[in-house]
C-alpha positions, -999 to 999 in steps of 0.1 A, spaced: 0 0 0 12 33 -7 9 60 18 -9 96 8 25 117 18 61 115 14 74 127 50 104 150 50 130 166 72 144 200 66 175 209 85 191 239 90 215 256 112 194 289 119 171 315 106 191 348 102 185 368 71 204 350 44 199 333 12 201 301 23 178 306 50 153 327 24 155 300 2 145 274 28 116 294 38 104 300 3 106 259 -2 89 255 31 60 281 18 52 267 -10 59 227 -11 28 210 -20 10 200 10 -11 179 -6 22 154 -20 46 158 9 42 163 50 73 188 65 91 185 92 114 211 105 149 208 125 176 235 136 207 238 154 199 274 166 160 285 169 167 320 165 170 350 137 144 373 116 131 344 99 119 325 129 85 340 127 77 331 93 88 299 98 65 292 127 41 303 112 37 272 85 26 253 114 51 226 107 70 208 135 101 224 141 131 205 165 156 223 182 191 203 184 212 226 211 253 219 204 281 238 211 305 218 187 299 190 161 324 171 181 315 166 212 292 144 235 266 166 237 264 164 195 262 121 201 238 129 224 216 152 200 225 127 170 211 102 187 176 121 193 176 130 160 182 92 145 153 82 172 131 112 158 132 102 123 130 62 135 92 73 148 84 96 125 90 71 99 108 99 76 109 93 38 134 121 30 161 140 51 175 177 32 200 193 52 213 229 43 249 240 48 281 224 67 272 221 96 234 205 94 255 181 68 276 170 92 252 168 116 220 156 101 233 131 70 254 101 95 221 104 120 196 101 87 222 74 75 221 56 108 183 56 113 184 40 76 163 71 61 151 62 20 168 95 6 191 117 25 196 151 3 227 174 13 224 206 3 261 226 -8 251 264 -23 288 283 -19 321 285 -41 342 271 -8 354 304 10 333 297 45 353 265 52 389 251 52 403 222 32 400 199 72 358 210 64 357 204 25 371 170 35 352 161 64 319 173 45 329 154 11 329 123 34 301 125 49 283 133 15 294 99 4 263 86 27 234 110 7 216 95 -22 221 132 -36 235 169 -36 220 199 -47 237 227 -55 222 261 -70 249 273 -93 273 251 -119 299 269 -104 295 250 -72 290 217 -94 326 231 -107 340 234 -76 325 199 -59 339 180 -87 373 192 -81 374 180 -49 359 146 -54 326 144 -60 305 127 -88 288 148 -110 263 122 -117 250 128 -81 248 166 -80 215 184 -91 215 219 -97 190 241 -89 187 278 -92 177 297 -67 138 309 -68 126 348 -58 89 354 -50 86 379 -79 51 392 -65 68 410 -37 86 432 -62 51 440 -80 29 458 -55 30 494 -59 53 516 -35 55 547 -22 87 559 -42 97 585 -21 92 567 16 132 554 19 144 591 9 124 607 39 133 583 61 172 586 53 167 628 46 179 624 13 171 649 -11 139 630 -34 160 636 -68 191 617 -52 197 588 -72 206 555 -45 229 533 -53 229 500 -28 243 467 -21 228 439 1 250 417 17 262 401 49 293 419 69 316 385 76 345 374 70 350 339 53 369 316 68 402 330 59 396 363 72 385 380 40 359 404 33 346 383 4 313 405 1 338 429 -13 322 458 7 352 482 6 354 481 -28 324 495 -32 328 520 -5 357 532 -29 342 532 -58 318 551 -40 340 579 -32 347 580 -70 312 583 -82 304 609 -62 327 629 -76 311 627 -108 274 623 -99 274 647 -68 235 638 -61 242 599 -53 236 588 -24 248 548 -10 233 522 11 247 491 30 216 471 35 227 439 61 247 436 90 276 414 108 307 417 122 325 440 97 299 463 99 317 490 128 352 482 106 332 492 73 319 520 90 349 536 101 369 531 66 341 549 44 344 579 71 380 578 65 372 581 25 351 611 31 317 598 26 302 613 54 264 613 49 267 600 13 264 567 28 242 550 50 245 516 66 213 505 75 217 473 92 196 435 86 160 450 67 129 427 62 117 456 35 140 446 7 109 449 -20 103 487 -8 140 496 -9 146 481 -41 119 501 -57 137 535 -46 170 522 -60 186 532 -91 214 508 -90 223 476 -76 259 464 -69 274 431 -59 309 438 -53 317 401 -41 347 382 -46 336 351 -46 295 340 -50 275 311 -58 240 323 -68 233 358 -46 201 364 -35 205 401 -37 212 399 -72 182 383 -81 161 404 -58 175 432 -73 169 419 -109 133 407 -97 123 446 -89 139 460 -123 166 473 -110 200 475 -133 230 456 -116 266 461 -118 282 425 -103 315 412 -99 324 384 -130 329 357 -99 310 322 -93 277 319 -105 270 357 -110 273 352 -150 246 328 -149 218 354 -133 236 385 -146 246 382 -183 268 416 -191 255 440 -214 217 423 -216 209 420 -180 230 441 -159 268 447 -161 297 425 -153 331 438 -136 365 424 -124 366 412 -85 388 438 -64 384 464 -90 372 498 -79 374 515 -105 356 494 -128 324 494 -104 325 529 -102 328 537 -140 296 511 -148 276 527 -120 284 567 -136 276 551 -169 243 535 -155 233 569 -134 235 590 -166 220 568 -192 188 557 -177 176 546 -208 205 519 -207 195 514 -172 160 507 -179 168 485 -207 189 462 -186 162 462 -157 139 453 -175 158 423 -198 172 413 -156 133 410 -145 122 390 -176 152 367 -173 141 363 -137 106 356 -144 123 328 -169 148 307 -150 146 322 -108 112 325 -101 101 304 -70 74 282 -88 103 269 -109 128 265 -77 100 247 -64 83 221 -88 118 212 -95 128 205 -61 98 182 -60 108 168 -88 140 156 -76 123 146 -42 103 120 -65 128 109 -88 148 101 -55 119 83 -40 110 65 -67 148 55 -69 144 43 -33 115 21 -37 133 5 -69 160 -8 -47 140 -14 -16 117 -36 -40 145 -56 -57 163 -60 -18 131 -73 -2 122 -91 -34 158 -113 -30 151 -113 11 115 -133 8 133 -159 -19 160 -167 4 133 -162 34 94 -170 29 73 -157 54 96 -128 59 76 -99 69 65 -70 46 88 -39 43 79 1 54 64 9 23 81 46 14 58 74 7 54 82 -27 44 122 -38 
């Protein structure tokens, strides 16, 4: 008999505001109820996204450790293996080192169908001891999905198969960039002058795991200083926070920008900021698929990125938004100045970004896909559970019948 619902486990490590957490939301939103029943698991039940997440009315479980190795972490793994025992769970999907690392040995143990691990950066948050300890434990998941071939690139070099990564873009809910705005709301609140033209970038404020600002935020902060010497009017944001932001703040008060620039810290209102910008820059040296871009691409708003990871396959230069050098200042701030005084190019490539969204990142895609995988993956499952029970009751008859997994 086959049951109505596949059951499956989503593991994460928290809910700050991140792409990785947004994109685990927006999966968590808008998986078909009526195919598959969600659980939820953290490591940290905390951050702006907690609320939203609660709010799907799924079961969420809290695993409290200080370090992946300790006893404390056998002693959550062990809850975890005898959660997903009772729960009968069809499919485990963990997000990110540390719920791999976690999550995929317990699913492993506990003899889950499908264990998914999800990978979605180039590499710079973890050190070659990580990559190696998280390529091992990836050897026990059916699967790994990625959301840029530039992380496919990078998991292959390090010893991965190919044959078992999926890659799946990113998804934006393009009906929050739709609703009409008021366009001159962000200006009051800031005291900008209403014919200022804002130029923004949304990012996290961390260093990687090498101690490098890889969200390239002082290069923009210089390039910055350049552009307002040729477009006095611009003004600049810093939408998103962490530890680099007091550091960041100090250096573009050293270049002079004064009030040109404004750091607003961790913002929930990313559609009504967007629709006051007049350019969007991603200054990163090193990216898988950034959420920011395709937010910014989503409200029609022109983006000047860094030619690193998967930014060229959101942003391709001179259709939907331009592409730069990492580490290169002057470059940003010469495609910005071009973008500020030819708003015709700069509607052009807002609009081309937006339709290519619509096309290949828009969440209903992100989503049916991801289901899509979760069935071909179950289906896989109940192939080889058939043909291993099927050789069981010939050398046994009168074995019993096996757990028949869920199929969407």
């Amino acid at each position: 008999m086959i049951q109505d619902k596949t059951r499956i486990l989503k593991f994460i490590t928290g809910f700050q505001v991140g792409g990785t957490e947004r994109q685990y939301l927006l999966l968590g939103q808008r998986l078909d109820r009526a195919r598959f029943q969600l659980s939820m698991a953290c490591l940290n039940r905390c951050g702006e996204f907690l609320p939203p997440i609660e709010d799907l009315g799924a079961p969420l479980d809290h695993y409290r450790i200080s370090s992946l190795a300790s006893w404390e972490s056998l002693r959550e793994r062990a809850r975890l293996v005898s959660s997903l025992k009772r729960h009968e769970i069809d499919i485990v999907h963990s997000y990110g080192y540390y719920p791999n690392l976690f999550a995929i040995p317990a699913a492993w143990l506990a003899r889950v169908p499908v264990i998914v691990a999800s990978i979605r950066d180039t590499g710079e948050w973890t050190n070659s001891a990580q990559k190696r300890a998280q390529s091992l434990v990836c050897r026990l998941a059916d699967h790994v999905l990625v959301n840029a071939a530039a992380v496919v690139d990078r998991l292959a070099r390090e010893g991965f198969d190919r044959e078992r990564i999926t890659v799946i873009e990113n998804g934006v809910d393009i009906s929050r960039f739709s609703a009409p705005r008021d366009r001159g709301a962000l200006h009051r609140e800031l005291g900008f002058p209403a014919e200022a033209p804002l130029v923004a970038v949304l990012a996290r404020m961390h260093r990687s795991i090498h101690g490098v600002d890889l969200k390239g935020i002082r290069y923009f902060l210089d390039a910055a200083r350049d552009v307002a010497q040729r477009v006095p009017d611009a003004r600049f944001l810093v939408v998103g926070d962490g530890p680099l932001r007091a550091e960041l703040e100090r250096y573009a008060l050293s270049l002079g920008l004064g009030q040109r620039v404004v750091f607003m810290g961790f913002r929930l209102d990313v559609p009504e900021i967007l629709a006051e910008v007049a350019v969007a820059v991603s200054p990163s040296l090193a990216e898988a698929i950034s959420n920011s871009v395709i937010e910014a691409m989503a409200a029609g708003v022109p983006v000047v990125g860094t030619r690193v990871g998967g930014t060229p396959e959101a942003v391709e230069d001179g259709e939907t938004g331009i592409l730069v050098p990492p580490r290169d200042a002057g470059a940003l701030a010469r495609s910005i100045v071009t973008l500020l005084e030819d708003r015709a190019l700069a509607s052009r490539l807002g609009l081309a970004g937006r339709r290519r969204i619509e096309t290949q990142f828009s969440t209903e895609r992100m989503v049916r896909a991801t289901e899509r995988l979760y069935a071909s993956l179950i289906e896989r499952a109940r192939r080889r559970q058939s043909v291993r029970w099927s050789r069981r009751w010939a050398r046994r008859p009168g074995a019993p019948a096996p757990r028949t997994i869920s199929l969407p």
